[in-house]
C-alpha positions as CSV (number, residue, x, y, z in Angstrom):
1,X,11.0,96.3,-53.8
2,X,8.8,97.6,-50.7
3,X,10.8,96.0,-48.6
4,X,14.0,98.0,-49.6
5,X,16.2,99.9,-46.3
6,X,15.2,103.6,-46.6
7,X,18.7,104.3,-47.4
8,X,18.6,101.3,-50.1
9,X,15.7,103.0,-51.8
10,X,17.0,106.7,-51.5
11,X,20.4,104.6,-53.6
12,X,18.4,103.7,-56.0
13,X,16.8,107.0,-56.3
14,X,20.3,108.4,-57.1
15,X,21.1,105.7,-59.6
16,X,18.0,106.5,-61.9
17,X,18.6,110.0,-62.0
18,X,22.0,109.8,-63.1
19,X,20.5,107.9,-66.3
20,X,17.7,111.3,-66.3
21,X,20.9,113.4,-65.9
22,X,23.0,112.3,-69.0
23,X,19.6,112.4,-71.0
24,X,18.9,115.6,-69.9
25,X,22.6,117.0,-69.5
26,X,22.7,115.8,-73.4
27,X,20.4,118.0,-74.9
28,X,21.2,121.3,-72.7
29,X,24.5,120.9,-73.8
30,X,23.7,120.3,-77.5
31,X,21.4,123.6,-77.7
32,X,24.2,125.8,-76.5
33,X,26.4,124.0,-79.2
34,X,24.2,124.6,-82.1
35,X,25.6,127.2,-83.7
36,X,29.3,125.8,-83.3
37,X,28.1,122.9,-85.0
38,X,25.7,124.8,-87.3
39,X,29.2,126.8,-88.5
40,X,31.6,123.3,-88.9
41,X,28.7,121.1,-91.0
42,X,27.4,124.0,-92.9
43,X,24.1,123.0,-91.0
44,X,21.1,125.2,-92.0
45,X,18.0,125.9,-89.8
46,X,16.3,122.7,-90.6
47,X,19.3,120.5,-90.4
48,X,19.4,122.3,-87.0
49,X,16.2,121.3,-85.6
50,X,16.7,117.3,-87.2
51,X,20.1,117.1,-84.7
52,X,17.1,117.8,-82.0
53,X,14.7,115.9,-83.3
54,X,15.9,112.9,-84.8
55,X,16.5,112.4,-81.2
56,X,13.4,113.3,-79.5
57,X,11.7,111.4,-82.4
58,X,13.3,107.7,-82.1
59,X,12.7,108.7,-78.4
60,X,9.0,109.7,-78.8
61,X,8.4,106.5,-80.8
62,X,10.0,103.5,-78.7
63,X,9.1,104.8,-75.0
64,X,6.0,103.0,-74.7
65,X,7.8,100.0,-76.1
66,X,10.7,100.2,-73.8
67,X,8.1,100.4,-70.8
68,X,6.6,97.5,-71.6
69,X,9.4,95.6,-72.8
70,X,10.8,96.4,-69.1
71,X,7.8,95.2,-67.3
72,X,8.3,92.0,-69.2
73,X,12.0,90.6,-69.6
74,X,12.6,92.9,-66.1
75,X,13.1,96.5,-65.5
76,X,16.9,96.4,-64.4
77,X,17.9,94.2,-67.5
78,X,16.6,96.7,-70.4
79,X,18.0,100.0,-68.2
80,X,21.3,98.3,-67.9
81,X,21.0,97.8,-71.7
82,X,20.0,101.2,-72.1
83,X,22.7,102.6,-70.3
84,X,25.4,100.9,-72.3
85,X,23.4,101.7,-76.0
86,X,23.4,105.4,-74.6
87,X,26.8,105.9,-74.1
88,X,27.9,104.3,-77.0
89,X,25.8,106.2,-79.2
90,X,27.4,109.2,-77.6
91,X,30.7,108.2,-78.3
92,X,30.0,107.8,-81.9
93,X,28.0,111.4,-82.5
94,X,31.7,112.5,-81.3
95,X,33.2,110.7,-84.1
96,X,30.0,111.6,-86.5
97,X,32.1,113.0,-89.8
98,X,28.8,115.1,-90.9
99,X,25.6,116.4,-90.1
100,X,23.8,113.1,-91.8
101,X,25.9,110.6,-89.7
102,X,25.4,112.5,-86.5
103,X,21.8,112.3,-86.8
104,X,22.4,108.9,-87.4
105,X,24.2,108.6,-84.3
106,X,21.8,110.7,-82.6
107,X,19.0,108.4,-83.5
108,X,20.9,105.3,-82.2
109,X,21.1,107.5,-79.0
110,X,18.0,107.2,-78.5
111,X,17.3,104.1,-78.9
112,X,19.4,103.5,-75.5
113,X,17.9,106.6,-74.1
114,X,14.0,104.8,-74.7
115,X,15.2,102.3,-72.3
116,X,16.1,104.7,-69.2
117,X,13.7,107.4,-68.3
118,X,10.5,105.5,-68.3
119,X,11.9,102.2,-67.1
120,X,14.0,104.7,-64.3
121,X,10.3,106.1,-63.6
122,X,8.6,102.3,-63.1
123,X,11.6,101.1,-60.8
124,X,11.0,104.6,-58.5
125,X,7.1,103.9,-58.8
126,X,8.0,100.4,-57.6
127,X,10.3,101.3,-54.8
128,X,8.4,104.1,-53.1
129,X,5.1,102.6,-52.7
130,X,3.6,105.3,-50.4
131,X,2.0,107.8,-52.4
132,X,3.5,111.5,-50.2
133,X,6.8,109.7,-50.4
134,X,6.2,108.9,-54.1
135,X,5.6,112.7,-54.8
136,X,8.6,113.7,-53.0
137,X,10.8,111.1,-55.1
138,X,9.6,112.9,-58.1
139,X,9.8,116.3,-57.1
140,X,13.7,115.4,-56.4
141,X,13.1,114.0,-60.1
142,X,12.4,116.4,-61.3
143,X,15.2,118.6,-59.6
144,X,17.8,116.5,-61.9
145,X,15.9,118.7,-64.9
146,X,17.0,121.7,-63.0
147,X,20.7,120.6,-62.3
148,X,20.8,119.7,-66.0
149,X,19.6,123.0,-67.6
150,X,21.8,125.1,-64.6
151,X,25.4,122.9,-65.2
152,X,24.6,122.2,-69.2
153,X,25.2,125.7,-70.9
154,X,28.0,126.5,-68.5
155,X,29.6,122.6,-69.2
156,X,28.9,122.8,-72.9
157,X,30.3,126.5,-73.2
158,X,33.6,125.4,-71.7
159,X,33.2,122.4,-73.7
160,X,32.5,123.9,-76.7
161,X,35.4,127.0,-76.5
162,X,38.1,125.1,-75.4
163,X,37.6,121.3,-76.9
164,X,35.4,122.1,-79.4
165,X,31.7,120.7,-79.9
166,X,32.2,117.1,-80.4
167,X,33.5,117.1,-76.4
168,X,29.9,117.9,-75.6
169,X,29.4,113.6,-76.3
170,X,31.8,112.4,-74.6
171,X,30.9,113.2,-70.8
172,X,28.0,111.0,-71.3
173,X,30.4,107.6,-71.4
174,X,32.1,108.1,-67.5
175,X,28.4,108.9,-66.1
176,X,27.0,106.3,-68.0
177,X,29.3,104.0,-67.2
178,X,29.7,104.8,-63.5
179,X,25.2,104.4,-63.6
180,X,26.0,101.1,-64.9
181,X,28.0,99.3,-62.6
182,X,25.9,101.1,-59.6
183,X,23.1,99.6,-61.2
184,X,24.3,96.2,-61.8
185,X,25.1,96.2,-57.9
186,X,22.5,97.8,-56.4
187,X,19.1,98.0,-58.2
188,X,16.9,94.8,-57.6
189,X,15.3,93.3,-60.4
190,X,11.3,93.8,-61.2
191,X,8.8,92.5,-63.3
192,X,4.9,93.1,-63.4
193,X,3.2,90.8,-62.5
194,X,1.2,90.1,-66.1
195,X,3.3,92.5,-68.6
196,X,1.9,93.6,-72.1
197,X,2.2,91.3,-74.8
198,X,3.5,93.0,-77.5
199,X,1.8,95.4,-80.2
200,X,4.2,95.9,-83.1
201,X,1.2,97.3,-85.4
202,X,0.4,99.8,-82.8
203,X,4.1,100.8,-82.5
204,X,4.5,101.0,-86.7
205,X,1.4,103.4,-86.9
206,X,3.1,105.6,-84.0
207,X,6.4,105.8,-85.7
208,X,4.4,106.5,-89.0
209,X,2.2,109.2,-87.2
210,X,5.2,111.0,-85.5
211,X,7.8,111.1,-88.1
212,X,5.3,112.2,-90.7
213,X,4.2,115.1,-88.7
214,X,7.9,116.1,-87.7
215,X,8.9,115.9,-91.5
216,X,6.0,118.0,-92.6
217,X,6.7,120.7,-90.2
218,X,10.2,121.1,-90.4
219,X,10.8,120.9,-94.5
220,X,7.4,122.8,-94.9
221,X,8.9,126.3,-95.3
222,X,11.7,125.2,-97.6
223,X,9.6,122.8,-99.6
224,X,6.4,124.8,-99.5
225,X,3.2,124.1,-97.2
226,X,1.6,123.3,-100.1
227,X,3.5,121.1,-102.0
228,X,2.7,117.8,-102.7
229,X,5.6,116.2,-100.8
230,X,4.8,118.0,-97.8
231,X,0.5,117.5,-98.5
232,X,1.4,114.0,-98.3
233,X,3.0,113.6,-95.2
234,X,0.7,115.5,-93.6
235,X,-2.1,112.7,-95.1
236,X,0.1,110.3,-94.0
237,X,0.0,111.4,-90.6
238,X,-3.7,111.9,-90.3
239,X,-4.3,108.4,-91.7
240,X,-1.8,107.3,-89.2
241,X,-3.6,108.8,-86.4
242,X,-7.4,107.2,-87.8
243,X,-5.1,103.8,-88.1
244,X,-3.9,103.8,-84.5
245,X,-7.4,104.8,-82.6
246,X,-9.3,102.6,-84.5
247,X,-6.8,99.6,-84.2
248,X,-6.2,100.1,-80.4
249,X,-9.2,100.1,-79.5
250,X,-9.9,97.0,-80.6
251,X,-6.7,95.4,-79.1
252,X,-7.2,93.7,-75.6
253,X,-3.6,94.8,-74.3
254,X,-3.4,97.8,-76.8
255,X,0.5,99.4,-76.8
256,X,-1.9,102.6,-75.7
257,X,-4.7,101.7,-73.8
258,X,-7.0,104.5,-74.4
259,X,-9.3,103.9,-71.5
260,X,-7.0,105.8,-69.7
261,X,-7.7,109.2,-71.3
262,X,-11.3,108.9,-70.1
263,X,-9.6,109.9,-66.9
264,X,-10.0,113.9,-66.8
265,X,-6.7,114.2,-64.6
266,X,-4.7,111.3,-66.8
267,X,-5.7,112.9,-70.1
268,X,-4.9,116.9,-68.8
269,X,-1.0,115.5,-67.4
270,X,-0.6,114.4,-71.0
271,X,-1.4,117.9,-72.7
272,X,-0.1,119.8,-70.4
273,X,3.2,117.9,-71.0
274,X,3.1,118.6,-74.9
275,X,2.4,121.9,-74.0
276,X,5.2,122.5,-71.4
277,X,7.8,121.0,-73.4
278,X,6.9,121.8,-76.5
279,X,7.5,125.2,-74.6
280,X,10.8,124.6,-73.5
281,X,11.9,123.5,-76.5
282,X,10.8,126.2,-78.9
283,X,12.6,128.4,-75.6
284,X,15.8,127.2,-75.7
285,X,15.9,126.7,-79.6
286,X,15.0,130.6,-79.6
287,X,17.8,132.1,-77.1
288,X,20.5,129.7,-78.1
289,X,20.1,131.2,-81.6
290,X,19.5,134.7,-80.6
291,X,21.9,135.0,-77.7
292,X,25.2,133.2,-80.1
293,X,24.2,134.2,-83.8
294,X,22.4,138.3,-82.9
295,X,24.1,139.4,-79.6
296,X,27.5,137.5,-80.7
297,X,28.0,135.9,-76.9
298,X,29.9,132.7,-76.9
299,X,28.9,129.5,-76.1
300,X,30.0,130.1,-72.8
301,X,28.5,133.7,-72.4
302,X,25.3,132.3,-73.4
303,X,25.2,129.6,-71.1
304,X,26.0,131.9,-68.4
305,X,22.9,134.2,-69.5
306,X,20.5,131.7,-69.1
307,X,21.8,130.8,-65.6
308,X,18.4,132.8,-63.8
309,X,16.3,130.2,-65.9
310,X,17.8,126.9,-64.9
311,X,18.7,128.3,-61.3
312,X,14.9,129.2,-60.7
313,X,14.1,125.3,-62.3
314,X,16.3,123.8,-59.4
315,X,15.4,126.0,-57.0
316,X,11.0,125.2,-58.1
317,X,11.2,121.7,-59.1
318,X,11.9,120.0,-55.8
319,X,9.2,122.5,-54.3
320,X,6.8,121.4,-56.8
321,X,7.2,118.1,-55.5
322,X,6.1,118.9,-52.3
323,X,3.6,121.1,-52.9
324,X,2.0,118.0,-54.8
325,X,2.6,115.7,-52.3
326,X,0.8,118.0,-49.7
327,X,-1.8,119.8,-51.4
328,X,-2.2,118.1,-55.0
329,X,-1.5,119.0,-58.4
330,X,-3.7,121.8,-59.0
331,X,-2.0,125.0,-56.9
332,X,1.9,124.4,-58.8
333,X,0.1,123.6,-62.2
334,X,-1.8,127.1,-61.7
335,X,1.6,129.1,-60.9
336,X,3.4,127.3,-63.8
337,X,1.2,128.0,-66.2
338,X,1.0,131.7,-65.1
339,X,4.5,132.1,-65.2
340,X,5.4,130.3,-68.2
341,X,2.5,132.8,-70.2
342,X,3.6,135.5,-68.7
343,X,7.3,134.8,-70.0
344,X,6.0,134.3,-73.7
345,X,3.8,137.3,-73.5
346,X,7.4,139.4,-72.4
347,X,8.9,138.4,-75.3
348,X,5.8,138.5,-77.9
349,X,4.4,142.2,-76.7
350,X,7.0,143.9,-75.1
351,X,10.2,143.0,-76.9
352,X,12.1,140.6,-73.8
353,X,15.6,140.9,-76.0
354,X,15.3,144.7,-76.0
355,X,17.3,145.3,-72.5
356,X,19.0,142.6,-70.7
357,X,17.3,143.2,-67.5
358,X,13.8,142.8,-69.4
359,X,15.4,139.5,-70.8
360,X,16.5,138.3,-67.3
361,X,13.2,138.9,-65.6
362,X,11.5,136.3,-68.4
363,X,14.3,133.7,-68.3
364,X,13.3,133.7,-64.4
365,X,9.2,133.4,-65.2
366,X,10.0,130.5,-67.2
367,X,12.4,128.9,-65.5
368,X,9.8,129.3,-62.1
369,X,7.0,127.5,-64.6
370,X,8.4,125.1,-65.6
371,X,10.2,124.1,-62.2
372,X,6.9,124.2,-60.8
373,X,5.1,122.1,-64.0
374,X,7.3,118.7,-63.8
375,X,6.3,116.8,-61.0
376,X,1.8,117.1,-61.6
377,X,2.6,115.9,-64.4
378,X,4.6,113.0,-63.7
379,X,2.7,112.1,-60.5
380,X,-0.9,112.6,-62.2
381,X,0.0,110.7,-65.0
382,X,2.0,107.7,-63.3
383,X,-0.1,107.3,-60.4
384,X,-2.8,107.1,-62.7
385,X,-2.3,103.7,-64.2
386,X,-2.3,100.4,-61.9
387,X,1.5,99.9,-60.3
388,X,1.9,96.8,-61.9
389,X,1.8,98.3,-65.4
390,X,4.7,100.9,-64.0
391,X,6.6,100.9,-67.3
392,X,3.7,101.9,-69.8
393,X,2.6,104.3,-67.0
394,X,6.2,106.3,-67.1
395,X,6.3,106.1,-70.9
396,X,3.1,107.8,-71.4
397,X,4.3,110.6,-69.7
398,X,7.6,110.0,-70.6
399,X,5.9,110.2,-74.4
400,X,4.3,113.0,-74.0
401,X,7.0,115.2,-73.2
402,X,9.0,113.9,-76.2
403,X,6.6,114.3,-78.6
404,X,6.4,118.2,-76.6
405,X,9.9,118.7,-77.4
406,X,9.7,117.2,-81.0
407,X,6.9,119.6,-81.8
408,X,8.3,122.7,-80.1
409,X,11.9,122.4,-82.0
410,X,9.7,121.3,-85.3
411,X,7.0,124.1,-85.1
412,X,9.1,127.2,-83.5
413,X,12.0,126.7,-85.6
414,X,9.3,126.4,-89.1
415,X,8.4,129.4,-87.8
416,X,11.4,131.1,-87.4
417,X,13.5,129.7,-90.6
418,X,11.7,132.3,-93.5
419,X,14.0,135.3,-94.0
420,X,15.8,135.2,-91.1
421,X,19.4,136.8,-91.5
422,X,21.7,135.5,-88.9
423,X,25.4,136.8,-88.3
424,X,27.9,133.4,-88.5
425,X,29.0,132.5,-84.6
426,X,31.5,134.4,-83.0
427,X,30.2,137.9,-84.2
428,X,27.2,140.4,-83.6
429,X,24.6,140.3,-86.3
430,X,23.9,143.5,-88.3
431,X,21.3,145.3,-86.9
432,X,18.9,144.2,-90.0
433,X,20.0,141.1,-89.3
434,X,18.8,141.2,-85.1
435,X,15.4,143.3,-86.1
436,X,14.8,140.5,-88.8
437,X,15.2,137.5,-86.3
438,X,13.4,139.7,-83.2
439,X,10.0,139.9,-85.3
440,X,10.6,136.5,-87.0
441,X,10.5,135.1,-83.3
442,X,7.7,137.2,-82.2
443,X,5.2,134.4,-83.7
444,X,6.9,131.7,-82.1
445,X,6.9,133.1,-78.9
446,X,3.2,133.9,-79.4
447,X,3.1,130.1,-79.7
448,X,5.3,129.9,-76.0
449,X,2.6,132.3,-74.3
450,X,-0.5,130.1,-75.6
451,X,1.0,126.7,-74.4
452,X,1.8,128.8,-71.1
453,X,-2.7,129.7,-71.1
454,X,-3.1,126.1,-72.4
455,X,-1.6,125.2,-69.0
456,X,-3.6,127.2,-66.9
457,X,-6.6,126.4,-68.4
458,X,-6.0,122.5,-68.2
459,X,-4.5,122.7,-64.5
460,X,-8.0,124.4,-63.6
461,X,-9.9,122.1,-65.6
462,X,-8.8,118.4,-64.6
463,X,-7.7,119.1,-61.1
464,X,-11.3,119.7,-59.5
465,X,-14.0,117.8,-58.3
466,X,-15.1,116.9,-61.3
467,X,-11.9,115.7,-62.7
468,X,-11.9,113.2,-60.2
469,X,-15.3,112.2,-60.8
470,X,-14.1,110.8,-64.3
471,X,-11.3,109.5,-62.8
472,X,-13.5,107.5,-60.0
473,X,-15.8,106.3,-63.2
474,X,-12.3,105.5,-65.1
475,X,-11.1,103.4,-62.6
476,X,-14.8,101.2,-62.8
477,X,-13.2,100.3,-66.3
478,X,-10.6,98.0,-64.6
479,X,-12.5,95.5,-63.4
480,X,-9.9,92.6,-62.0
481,X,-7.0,95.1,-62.4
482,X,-4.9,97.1,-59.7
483,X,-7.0,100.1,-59.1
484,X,-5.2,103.1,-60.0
485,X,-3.4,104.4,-57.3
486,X,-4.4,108.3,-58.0
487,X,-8.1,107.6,-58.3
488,X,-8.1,106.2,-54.6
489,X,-5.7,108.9,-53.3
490,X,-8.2,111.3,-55.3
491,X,-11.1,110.2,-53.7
492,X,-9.9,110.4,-50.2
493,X,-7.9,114.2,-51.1
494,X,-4.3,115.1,-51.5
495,X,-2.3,114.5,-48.4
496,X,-4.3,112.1,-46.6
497,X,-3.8,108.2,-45.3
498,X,-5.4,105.3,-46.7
């Protein structure tokens, strides 16, 4: 596809982030309708978080199938595919009759949403070849994020007060359908040149691994952290994880080649992913909560309030992208991570919710981190692998930010779900009710300012010149393969020719 007009590739730049924006759009606009839905399906905290993370789940577990599945049978056939399963799945969670069939619905979502982000990511890597232009593709990328979080809690409260929830589904079918016939007419069809073969033990042991974990986190405080249904998902899950290092490493085309994470740079994008996400998660699941069920806004009202977050996330992420492009990873993973522990630390020591001026300034410090976050971790991570392995590249990373979010929602709202005592939507909570849920979110937020230092510290670590001295000796591990892209660029410093 290097041959592609420049206005040819900046079309099909457009076309795969329409498939990022319904995925994103999707769950922006389902966190601002939690407690509309939480009110009609009699939903308690933990059926809450399973509406998010039956989702993120399915997604966490088939991405790295999807990738390579794409780099097989050909990247445009399994994103047109994904398109159509996407939107249909939409259509039925706005026909879903209870909280059980929606997270059925929800999980068949995702299914069609495994087939577009990381296959979207591998035809990008594909088209714009030149790493600076690469960077900048990303950083625009990663922008879509931004537009997402700014347009879904004002869409989904106008949604949700005048249609009702289930409308929050259904603007997923026109995009969807308007990204598939763009798609069908503009995007070329790729295929790497010697894909994957496939590894379904590998993918069992991941699905095992992840939806053990999940389970045992979110039931935990209603079942106990030490009972023996929840002791036993938590064995599962560490026999899971033995199972799959031991058997990949073994495998010649493993479903996760774990040579990669020798690379110091490969290995920090994926952390710092989980930790980002896992951030934003936890953040939204948080102020959705507090903003609708303590302060008594309205879905609209609290869409509005978070408008300084997602503004400051469009206005960093394209910038992010250039900075990277430019000058490398390291400088926007630095400020991210400063300004994402810095907004957990406002809320964990100095009461955030107390004024809304206080609340403001650390909706903008997060919003500014995790603009600024997005694109290292994507470019790091993609550029990282040989080009003609695009689509396992993009659902590494793609992976890693699901398995984030998964974990955020899981862990934050475990945290938050004992003794909590939360007015129904519509009306202010007593003021028990709002000092209850401040100090019941004061651990979880805890947990947002570490990831924030667990950002920093892993931005410092794995973007100097040692980093790239593992990543030199990683790419010595390829012998007869494409040479990872980063490792070269790495070796001759950001923002320089070939």
């Amino acid at each position: 596809m290097s041959e592609l007009s420049h206005r040819r590739r900046l079309l099909v730049l457009a076309i795969c982030c329409m498939s990022l924006l319904i995925v994103s759009l999707d769950n922006t606009v389902l966190n601002v309708a939690l407690p509309s839905l939480q009110h009609e399906l009699h939903a308690s905290v933990s059926g809450l978080q399973w509406t998010i993370d039956a989702y993120t789940l399915v997604l966490a577990s088939l991405l790295m199938l999807s990738g390579s599945t794409a780099d097989r049978l050909g990247r445009r056939r399994v994103f047109t595919v994904g398109l159509t399963v996407f939107a249909l799945g939409s259509l039925l969670c706005s026909l879903a009759p209870s909280l059980t069939w929606l997270v059925v619905f929800r999980m068949m979502q995702a299914v069609g949403g495994s087939m577009l982000n990381p296959v979207a990511m591998s035809i990008i890597t594909n088209t714009f070849t030149e790493p600076r232009e690469r960077a900048r593709a990303i950083g625009v990328w990663g922008g879509v994020v931004g537009i997402s979080m700014a347009a879904g809690p004002v869409v989904g409260g106008l949604l949700v007060e005048s249609v009702g929830w289930r409308s929050i589904f259904w603007i997923n079918v026109p995009i969807g359908a308007l990204a598939l016939f763009l798609t069908l007419r503009y995007v070329p069809e790729s295929r790497a040149p010697r894909p994957r073969r496939p590894d379904p033990v590998g993918q069992l042991l991941v699905i095992a691994l992840l939806g053990a974990l999940t389970y045992a986190i979110i039931e935990a405080p209603g079942k106990g952290w030490l009972s023996a249904e929840i002791l036993t998902f938590a064995a599962v899950a560490l026999a899971a994880l033995a199972a799959l290092i031991g058997y990949e490493r073994r495998r010649r085309e493993p479903l996760i080649d774990l040579r990669f994470f020798h690379s110091a740079p490969f290995s920090g994008a994926t952390v710092i992913a989980v930790c980002a996400f896992a951030s934003l998660a936890g953040f939204l699941f948080l102020n959705t909560l507090y903003l609708q069920n303590i302060r008594g806004h309205s879905a609209l009202e609290a869409g509005l309030y978070m408008l300084p977050m997602a503004g400051m996330t469009l206005v960093c992420a394209p910038l992010s992208g250039r900075l990277v492009g430019n000058r490398g990873p390291r400088l926007p993973l630095l400020l991210a991570g400063c300004a994402m522990g810095a907004s957990g630390l406002m809320f964990a020591a100095f009461d955030a919710e107390s004024t809304t001026a206080l609340l403001f300034t650390g909706y903008v410090l997060f919003g500014i981190g995790f603009g600024l976050v997005n694109a290292p971790i994507t470019n790091t991570a993609v550029s990282g692998m040989p080009r003609a392995q695009a689509g396992v590249a993009a659902a590494v990373a793609s992976t890693s930010r699901q398995v984030g979010s998964s974990l955020g929602v899981a862990v934050i709202g475990a945290v938050l779900a004992g003794g909590v005592r939360a007015a129904g939507p519509g009306g202010a909570a007593s003021a028990a009710a709002a000092a209850d849920f401040v100090a019941a979110a004061r651990p979880a937020w805890w947990i947002i300012a570490g990831c924030g230092a667990a950002v920093l510290l892993l931005g410092a670590l794995t973007t100097g010149v040692w980093a790239r001295t593992t990543a030199l000796r990683t790419a010595g591990l390829f012998d007869g393969e494409t040479a990872p892209e980063a490792v070269r660029a790495g070796a001759r410093g950001p923002g320089r020719g070939p």
